[in-house]
N, C-alpha and C positions, 0 to 999 in steps of 0.2 A: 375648851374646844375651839375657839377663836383663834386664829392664826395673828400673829405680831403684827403682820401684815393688816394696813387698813386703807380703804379709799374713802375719798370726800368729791362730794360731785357738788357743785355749783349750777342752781337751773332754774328757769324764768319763764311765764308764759309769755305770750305773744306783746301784750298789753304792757311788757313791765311792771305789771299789777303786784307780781307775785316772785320775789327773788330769794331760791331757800336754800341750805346745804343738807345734806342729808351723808351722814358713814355710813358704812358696814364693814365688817372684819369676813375674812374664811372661814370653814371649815376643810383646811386639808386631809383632817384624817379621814374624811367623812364625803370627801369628793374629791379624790387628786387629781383628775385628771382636767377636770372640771373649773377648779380652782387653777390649775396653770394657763387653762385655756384664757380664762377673762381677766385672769390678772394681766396675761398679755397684752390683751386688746387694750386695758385701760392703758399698759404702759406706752403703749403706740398710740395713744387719744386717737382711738376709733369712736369712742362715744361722745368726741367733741360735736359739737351742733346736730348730734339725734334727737331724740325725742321720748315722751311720754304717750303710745297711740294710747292706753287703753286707760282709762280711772274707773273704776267699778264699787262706789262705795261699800263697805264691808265684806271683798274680795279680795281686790288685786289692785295695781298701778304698774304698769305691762311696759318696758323700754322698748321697743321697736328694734327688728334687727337691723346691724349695722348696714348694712349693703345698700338699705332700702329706706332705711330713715333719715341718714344726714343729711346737711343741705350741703356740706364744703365735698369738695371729689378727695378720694381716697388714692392714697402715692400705693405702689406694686405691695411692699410690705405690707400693708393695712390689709388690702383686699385679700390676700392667700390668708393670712391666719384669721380674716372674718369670713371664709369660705368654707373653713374647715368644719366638719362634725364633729360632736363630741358624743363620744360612749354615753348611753344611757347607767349615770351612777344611781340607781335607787338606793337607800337608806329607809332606818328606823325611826329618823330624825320626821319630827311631826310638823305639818304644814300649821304653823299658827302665825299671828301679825310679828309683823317683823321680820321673817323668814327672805330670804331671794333663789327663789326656784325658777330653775331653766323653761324656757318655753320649749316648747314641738311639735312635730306635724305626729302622725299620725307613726310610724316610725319611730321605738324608743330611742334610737339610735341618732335623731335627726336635728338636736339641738346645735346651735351656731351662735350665736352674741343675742340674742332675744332672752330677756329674763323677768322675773314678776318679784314686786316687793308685797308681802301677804299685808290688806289690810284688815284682815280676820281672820280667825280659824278656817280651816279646809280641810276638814279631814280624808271627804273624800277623792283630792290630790294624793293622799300618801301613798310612798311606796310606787307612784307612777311619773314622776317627774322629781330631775334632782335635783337635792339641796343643796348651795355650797356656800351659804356665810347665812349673816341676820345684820342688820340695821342695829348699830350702836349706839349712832346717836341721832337723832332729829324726828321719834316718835310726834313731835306735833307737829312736824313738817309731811307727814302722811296723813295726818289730821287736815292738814289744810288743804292737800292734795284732794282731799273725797268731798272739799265743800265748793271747789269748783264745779261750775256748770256745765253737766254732758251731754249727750244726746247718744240714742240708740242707733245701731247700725246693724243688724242682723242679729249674732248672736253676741255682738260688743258693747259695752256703755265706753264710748268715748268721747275725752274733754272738747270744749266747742269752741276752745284756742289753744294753738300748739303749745305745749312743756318742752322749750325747748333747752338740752343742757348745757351750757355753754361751758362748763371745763371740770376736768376731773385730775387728782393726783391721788399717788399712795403713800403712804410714810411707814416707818416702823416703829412700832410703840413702844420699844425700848429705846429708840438714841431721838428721837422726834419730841421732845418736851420743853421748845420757848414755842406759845404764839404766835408771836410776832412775825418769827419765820415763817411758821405757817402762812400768817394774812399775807404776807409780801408773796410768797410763791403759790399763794390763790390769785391773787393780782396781776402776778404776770400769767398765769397759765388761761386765766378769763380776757387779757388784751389780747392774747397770742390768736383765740377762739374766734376773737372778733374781727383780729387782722385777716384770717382765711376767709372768713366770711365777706367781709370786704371785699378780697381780691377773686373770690367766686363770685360774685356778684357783678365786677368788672370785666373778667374774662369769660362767664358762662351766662349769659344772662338768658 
Protein backbone atom coordinates (compact mmCIF):
# COMPACT_ATOMS: atom_id res chain seq x y z
CA UNK A 1 0.00 0.00 0.00
CA UNK A 2 3.07 2.38 0.21
CA UNK A 3 3.61 4.43 -2.83
CA UNK A 4 7.32 4.17 -4.53
CA UNK A 5 7.38 7.46 -3.74
CA UNK A 6 9.33 8.37 -0.42
CA UNK A 7 10.39 11.55 1.60
CA UNK A 8 13.25 11.99 4.13
CA UNK A 9 13.25 15.04 6.25
CA UNK A 10 16.25 16.12 8.12
CA UNK A 11 15.49 18.24 11.58
CA UNK A 12 17.07 19.57 14.60
CA UNK A 13 15.99 21.39 17.76
CA UNK A 14 17.00 24.58 18.70
CA UNK A 15 20.01 23.54 20.71
CA UNK A 16 21.75 21.22 18.01
CA UNK A 17 21.17 18.86 20.80
CA UNK A 18 19.20 16.60 18.52
CA UNK A 19 19.79 16.10 14.54
CA UNK A 20 17.41 13.10 13.14
CA UNK A 21 16.00 11.91 9.80
CA UNK A 22 12.87 10.40 9.78
CA UNK A 23 10.92 8.64 6.04
CA UNK A 24 7.66 8.09 5.23
CA UNK A 25 6.08 6.57 2.05
CA UNK A 26 2.21 7.34 0.58
CA UNK A 27 -0.70 5.82 0.60
CA UNK A 28 -2.14 6.97 -2.85
CA UNK A 29 -4.84 4.51 -3.02
CA UNK A 30 -6.07 5.40 0.21
CA UNK A 31 -5.69 9.33 -0.14
CA UNK A 32 -5.13 10.73 -3.65
CA UNK A 33 -5.98 13.69 -3.42
CA UNK A 34 -4.20 14.14 -0.21
CA UNK A 35 -1.18 12.50 -1.20
CA UNK A 36 -0.71 14.92 -4.29
CA UNK A 37 -1.40 17.65 -2.23
CA UNK A 38 1.84 17.21 0.25
CA UNK A 39 3.80 15.54 -2.10
CA UNK A 40 3.66 18.98 -3.63
CA UNK A 41 4.61 21.01 -0.97
CA UNK A 42 7.54 18.93 0.01
CA UNK A 43 8.56 19.24 -3.80
CA UNK A 44 8.46 22.99 -3.38
CA UNK A 45 10.42 22.83 0.25
CA UNK A 46 7.47 24.39 1.87
CA UNK A 47 8.41 22.53 4.89
CA UNK A 48 12.00 23.77 4.86
CA UNK A 49 12.72 25.79 8.20
CA UNK A 50 9.07 24.70 9.76
CA UNK A 51 8.75 23.05 12.59
CA UNK A 52 7.67 20.56 15.12
CA UNK A 53 4.70 22.78 17.49
CA UNK A 54 3.26 19.78 19.13
CA UNK A 55 5.15 16.40 20.80
CA UNK A 56 2.52 14.68 22.98
CA UNK A 57 4.18 11.54 24.16
CA UNK A 58 2.24 8.47 23.22
CA UNK A 59 0.03 10.56 20.68
CA UNK A 60 1.16 12.71 18.16
CA UNK A 61 4.27 14.99 16.91
CA UNK A 62 2.18 17.72 15.02
CA UNK A 63 4.28 19.74 11.88
CA UNK A 64 2.86 23.17 12.11
CA UNK A 65 1.27 24.56 9.00
CA UNK A 66 3.16 25.88 6.45
CA UNK A 67 2.00 29.43 6.21
CA UNK A 68 2.55 29.98 9.95
CA UNK A 69 5.40 27.83 10.92
CA UNK A 70 8.51 28.63 8.85
CA UNK A 71 11.01 31.19 9.61
CA UNK A 72 12.42 31.79 5.59
CA UNK A 73 9.33 33.96 3.67
CA UNK A 74 7.58 31.73 0.99
CA UNK A 75 8.20 32.81 -3.15
CA UNK A 76 4.11 33.08 -4.87
CA UNK A 77 4.26 29.32 -5.82
CA UNK A 78 4.76 28.09 -2.15
CA UNK A 79 2.09 30.26 -0.61
CA UNK A 80 -1.07 29.26 -3.20
CA UNK A 81 -0.48 25.46 -2.96
CA UNK A 82 -0.02 25.98 0.97
CA UNK A 83 -3.20 27.89 0.95
CA UNK A 84 -5.04 25.37 -0.60
CA UNK A 85 -7.67 22.92 1.17
CA UNK A 86 -7.82 19.53 0.84
CA UNK A 87 -10.95 17.32 0.83
CA UNK A 88 -11.58 15.44 3.92
CA UNK A 89 -10.31 11.71 2.59
CA UNK A 90 -11.39 9.38 5.62
CA UNK A 91 -10.48 5.80 5.33
CA UNK A 92 -10.52 2.32 7.15
CA UNK A 93 -6.85 2.62 7.56
CA UNK A 94 -6.42 2.68 11.57
CA UNK A 95 -4.69 5.61 13.48
CA UNK A 96 -1.64 3.55 15.01
CA UNK A 97 2.37 4.83 15.55
CA UNK A 98 3.72 5.59 12.63
CA UNK A 99 0.66 6.64 10.70
CA UNK A 100 0.70 10.78 9.19
CA UNK A 101 -2.65 12.12 9.58
CA UNK A 102 -3.72 15.55 8.28
CA UNK A 103 -4.54 17.96 10.77
CA UNK A 104 -7.93 20.37 10.90
CA UNK A 105 -10.02 22.78 12.13
CA UNK A 106 -13.29 21.88 12.92
CA UNK A 107 -14.42 21.58 9.06
CA UNK A 108 -13.61 18.13 7.44
CA UNK A 109 -12.96 19.74 4.64
CA UNK A 110 -10.15 22.31 6.26
CA UNK A 111 -6.81 20.39 6.01
CA UNK A 112 -3.86 22.58 4.31
CA UNK A 113 0.06 21.21 5.07
CA UNK A 114 -0.47 20.58 9.05
CA UNK A 115 -0.12 16.95 9.69
CA UNK A 116 0.69 14.49 12.72
CA UNK A 117 3.05 11.53 12.79
CA UNK A 118 1.10 8.89 15.42
CA UNK A 119 3.24 8.12 18.33
CA UNK A 120 0.60 5.68 19.63
CA UNK A 121 -2.48 4.09 18.91
CA UNK A 122 -5.62 6.44 18.26
CA UNK A 123 -8.30 4.87 17.72
CA UNK A 124 -10.48 7.42 18.53
CA UNK A 125 -9.05 9.57 15.30
CA UNK A 126 -10.36 6.96 13.04
CA UNK A 127 -12.29 7.55 10.28
CA UNK A 128 -12.11 11.51 11.12
CA UNK A 129 -9.10 12.69 9.97
CA UNK A 130 -6.93 11.47 6.79
CA UNK A 131 -4.53 9.19 6.39
CA UNK A 132 -1.94 9.42 3.70
CA UNK A 133 1.34 7.42 4.25
CA UNK A 134 3.37 5.89 7.68
CA UNK A 135 6.83 6.42 8.79
CA UNK A 136 9.27 3.83 7.07
CA UNK A 137 12.02 4.49 8.55
CA UNK A 138 13.34 6.30 11.83
CA UNK A 139 10.77 4.67 14.48
CA UNK A 140 13.49 5.56 17.16
CA UNK A 141 13.73 8.90 15.94
CA UNK A 142 10.02 9.41 17.22
CA UNK A 143 11.32 7.68 20.26
CA UNK A 144 13.49 10.49 20.79
CA UNK A 145 11.17 12.96 19.77
CA UNK A 146 8.70 12.03 22.96
CA UNK A 147 11.79 12.22 25.34
CA UNK A 148 12.13 15.85 24.74
CA UNK A 149 11.18 18.23 27.15
CA UNK A 150 7.48 19.84 26.80
CA UNK A 151 5.33 21.98 28.39
CA UNK A 152 1.47 22.49 28.36
CA UNK A 153 -0.24 24.97 26.67
CA UNK A 154 -4.11 24.67 26.63
CA UNK A 155 -5.08 21.77 25.15
CA UNK A 156 -1.31 21.00 23.53
CA UNK A 157 1.84 19.25 25.12
CA UNK A 158 4.50 21.31 23.20
CA UNK A 159 8.38 20.82 22.90
CA UNK A 160 10.11 23.63 25.12
CA UNK A 161 12.64 24.24 21.86
CA UNK A 162 11.80 24.62 18.56
CA UNK A 163 12.04 21.14 16.03
CA UNK A 164 13.08 22.75 13.57
CA UNK A 165 13.37 20.98 9.94
CA UNK A 166 15.88 22.17 8.12
CA UNK A 167 15.47 19.97 4.70
CA UNK A 168 13.32 17.60 3.17
CA UNK A 169 13.62 15.44 -0.34
CA UNK A 170 11.69 12.61 -2.05
CA UNK A 171 13.14 9.74 -4.10
CA UNK A 172 11.74 6.75 -5.69
CA UNK A 173 12.30 3.47 -4.53
CA UNK A 174 12.69 1.82 -7.46
CA UNK A 175 15.66 3.76 -9.37
CA UNK A 176 17.12 5.57 -5.87
CA UNK A 177 19.43 2.71 -4.54
CA UNK A 178 23.42 4.18 -3.96
CA UNK A 179 23.68 6.06 -0.49
CA UNK A 180 25.93 8.00 -1.22
CA UNK A 181 23.72 9.91 -3.63
CA UNK A 182 21.45 10.19 -1.24
CA UNK A 183 24.06 11.88 1.72
CA UNK A 184 25.27 14.22 -0.95
CA UNK A 185 21.78 15.52 -2.01
CA UNK A 186 20.82 15.54 1.82
CA UNK A 187 23.92 17.88 2.02
CA UNK A 188 23.02 20.14 -0.29
CA UNK A 189 19.31 20.37 0.25
CA UNK A 190 20.23 21.11 4.39
CA UNK A 191 23.19 24.03 3.08
CA UNK A 192 20.50 25.37 0.56
CA UNK A 193 17.93 25.44 4.08
CA UNK A 194 20.56 27.32 5.82
CA UNK A 195 21.56 29.78 2.93
CA UNK A 196 17.52 31.03 3.05
CA UNK A 197 17.82 31.16 6.49
CA UNK A 198 20.78 33.25 6.42
CA UNK A 199 19.48 35.57 3.82
CA UNK A 200 16.01 35.87 5.92
CA UNK A 201 17.65 36.86 8.67
CA UNK A 202 19.62 39.65 6.72
CA UNK A 203 16.94 40.95 4.93
CA UNK A 204 13.92 40.45 7.41
CA UNK A 205 15.15 40.87 10.54
Amino acid sequence: MVSRWHDMWDFENHKNEMRKDIEFGFYPTVAPQTVDHIFKLVRLGCYNTNHFFRVDKGFVAQVADVGGGRTAPMNEEQRVEAEKKVVGEFSDVKHVRGILSMGRYSDPNSAQSSFSMLLGDAPHLDGQYAIFGRVTKGDETLTKLEQLPTRREGIFVMPTERITIVSSYYYDTKTETCEEEKSVLKRRLSASAVEIERQRMRCFP
